[in-house]
N, C-alpha and C positions, 0 to 999 in steps of 0.2 A: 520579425523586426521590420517596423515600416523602412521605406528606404528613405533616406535626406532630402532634405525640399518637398515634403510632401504637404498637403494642405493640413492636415492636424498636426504635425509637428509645426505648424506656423503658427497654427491657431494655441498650441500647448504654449509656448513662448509668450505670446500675448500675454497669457491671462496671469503666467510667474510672474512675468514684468508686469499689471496688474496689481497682485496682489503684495507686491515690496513696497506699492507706495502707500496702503492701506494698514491702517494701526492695526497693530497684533491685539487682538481681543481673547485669543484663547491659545495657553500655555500647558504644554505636557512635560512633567517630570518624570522622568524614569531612572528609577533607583532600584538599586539589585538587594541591598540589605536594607532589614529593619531596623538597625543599628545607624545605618546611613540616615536613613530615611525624617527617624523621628522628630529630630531636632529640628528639621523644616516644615512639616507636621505642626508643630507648639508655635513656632515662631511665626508662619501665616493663619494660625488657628484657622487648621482644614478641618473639617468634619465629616464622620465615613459616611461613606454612601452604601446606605442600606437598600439602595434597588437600582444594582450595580448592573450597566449593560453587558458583562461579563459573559461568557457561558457559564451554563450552570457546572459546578465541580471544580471548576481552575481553581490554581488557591490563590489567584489574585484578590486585592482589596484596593480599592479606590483609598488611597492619601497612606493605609501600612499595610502590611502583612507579611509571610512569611517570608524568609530569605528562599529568592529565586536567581541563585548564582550562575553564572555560564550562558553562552552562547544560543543552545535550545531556549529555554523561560525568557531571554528575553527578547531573541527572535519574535515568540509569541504573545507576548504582553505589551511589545511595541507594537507593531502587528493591529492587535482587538483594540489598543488604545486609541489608535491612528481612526481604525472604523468605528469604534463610539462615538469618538469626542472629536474627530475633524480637528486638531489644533491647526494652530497656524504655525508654533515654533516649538520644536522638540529641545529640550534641556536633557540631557545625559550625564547624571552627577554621580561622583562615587570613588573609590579610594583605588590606589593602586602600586604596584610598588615602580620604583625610580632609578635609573643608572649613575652613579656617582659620575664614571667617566663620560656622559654626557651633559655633568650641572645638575643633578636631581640632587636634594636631600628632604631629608624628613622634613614634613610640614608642608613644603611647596607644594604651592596648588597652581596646576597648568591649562591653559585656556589649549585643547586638543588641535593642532593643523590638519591632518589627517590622518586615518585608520586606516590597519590592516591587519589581516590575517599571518599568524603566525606558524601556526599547526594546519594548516589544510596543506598539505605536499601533496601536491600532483607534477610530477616532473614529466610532462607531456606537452610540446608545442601550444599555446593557447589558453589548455586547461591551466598550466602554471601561476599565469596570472588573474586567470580566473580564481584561482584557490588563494592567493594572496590576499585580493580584493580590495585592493587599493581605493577611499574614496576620500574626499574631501571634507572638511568642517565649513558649513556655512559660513563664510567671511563675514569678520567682525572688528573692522577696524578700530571704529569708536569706541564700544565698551572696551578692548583692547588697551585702548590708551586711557580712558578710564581706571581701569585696575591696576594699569600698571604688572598686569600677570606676567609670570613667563608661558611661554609656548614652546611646547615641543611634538612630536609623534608620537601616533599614539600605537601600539602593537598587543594582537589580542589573542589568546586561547583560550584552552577549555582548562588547564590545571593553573595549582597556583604556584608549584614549582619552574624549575627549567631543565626542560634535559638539553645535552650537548644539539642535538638537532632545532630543539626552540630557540635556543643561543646563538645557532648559524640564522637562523631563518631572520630572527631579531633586528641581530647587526645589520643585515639584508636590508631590513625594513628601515634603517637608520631611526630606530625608535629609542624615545630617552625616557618615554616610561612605558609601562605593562599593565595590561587588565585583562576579566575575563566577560566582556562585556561590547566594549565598544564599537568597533568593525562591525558587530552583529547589527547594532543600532544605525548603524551606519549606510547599510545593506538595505534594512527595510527602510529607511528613510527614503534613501537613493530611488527605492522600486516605486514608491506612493507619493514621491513628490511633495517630501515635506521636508523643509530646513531644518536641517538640526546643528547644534552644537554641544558640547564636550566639555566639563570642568571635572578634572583630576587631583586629588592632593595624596600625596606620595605618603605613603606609612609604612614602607621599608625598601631598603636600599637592595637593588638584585644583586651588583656584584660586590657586597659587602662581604664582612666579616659573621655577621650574625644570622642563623638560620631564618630565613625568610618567614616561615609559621608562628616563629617565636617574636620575631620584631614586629609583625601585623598586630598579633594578638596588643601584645605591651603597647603600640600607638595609635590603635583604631579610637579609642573613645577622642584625645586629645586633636587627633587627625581629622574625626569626622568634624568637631566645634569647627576648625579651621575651614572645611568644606563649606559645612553652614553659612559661615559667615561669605564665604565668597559668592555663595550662589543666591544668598540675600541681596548682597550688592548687585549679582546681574537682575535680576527679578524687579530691582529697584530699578535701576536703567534703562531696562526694557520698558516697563509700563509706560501707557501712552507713544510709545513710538511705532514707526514701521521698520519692515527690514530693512527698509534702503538705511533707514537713519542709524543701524549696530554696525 
């Protein structure tokens, strides 16, 4: 770790502040399912890239492909995207489920404040919060107020239940919704020095009444239209701007 005040760490700062006043020209979507995916897919009519900087054998696809859920895939597809395609602003879109007792219900879609880790327990001085992994959503005042979204935290695993120990960790985390996803993007964003931000829309409530499997399944299709449309709107907002101006 360099130590503080050191000449690259001054010259790193430069070139962020730099690059916030510069129009964003290239945008990365990262979406875990094909179900998510496709309707933004049609709506910006992407078309595949058939000589994808990928390595060879991943089942990634440039614009769809298979559902790559959890934390690992997309560790690694953030990752290879970041060194392909150099974006300038990561987008993190994708369904999740929501806490009644923190203001979630079905359909809300929440522009993410910050991730963490919910299932990495290391109950050892340092490591703790290490395993948590607390980071931020790249500030976004104006589109913000554009949308009009709500905002909440965002708190992430690898299953898509909760046991008693994800539920402590959770509350912990004062997160109002869940995925299996975010933190991870969050993480490689953090390490490669690329902004990212977060749009969630909730497709079942965690401390409900109805089996979390069963209410995904019954509001994915209706949930993700609602995503679409939101992350349409950012896409729309962003173009032509810099970060300073989200």
């Amino acid at each position: 770790m360099a130590p503080h005040g050191n000449g690259s760490a001054v010259a790193e700062d430069a070139m962020l502040a730099g690059a916030e006043k510069r129009p964003i020209s290239s945008l990365l979507l990262i979406i875990a399912m094909q179900t998510e995916a496709l309707p933004l897919v049609n709506k910006f009519q992407l078309t595949k890239d058939l000589d994808s900087a990928f390595p060879k054998g991943v089942p990634w696809v440039r614009y769809h492909g298979v559902d790559n859920v959890g934390t690992v895939s997309v560790s690694l597809v953030t990752y290879a995207s970041i060194q392909a395609l150099q974006p300038d602003l990561i987008i993190n879109a994708g369904t999740a489920g929501g806490f009644k007792a923190k203001g979630a219900g079905i359909g809300d879609v929440f522009l993410v404040s910050d991730a963490a880790f919910h299932d990495r327990r290391i109950p050892i001085p340092v490591f703790d919060l290490y395993g948590v992994g607390l980071r931020q959503a790249f500030p976004t005042p104006n589109l913000l107020k554009e949308l009009n979204s709500k905002v909440g935290k965002l708190s992430t695993g690898d299953s898509l239940d909760m046991s008693p120990q994800d539920e402590a960790a959770i509350i912990a985390n004062d997160a109002t919704i869940k995925d299996m996803e975010g933190a991870a993007v969050a993480y490689v964003a953090d390490i490669l020095k690329v902004p990212a931000i977060f749009v969630k829309a909730v497709t079942d409530i965690v401390d409900g009444e109805k089996p979390t499997a069963e209410e995904f399944l019954q509001n994915l299709q209706a949930v993700t239209a609602a995503l679409d449309q939101t992350v349409t709107q950012v896409v729309d907002f962003i173009n032509g701007k810099c970060l300073s101006d989200l």
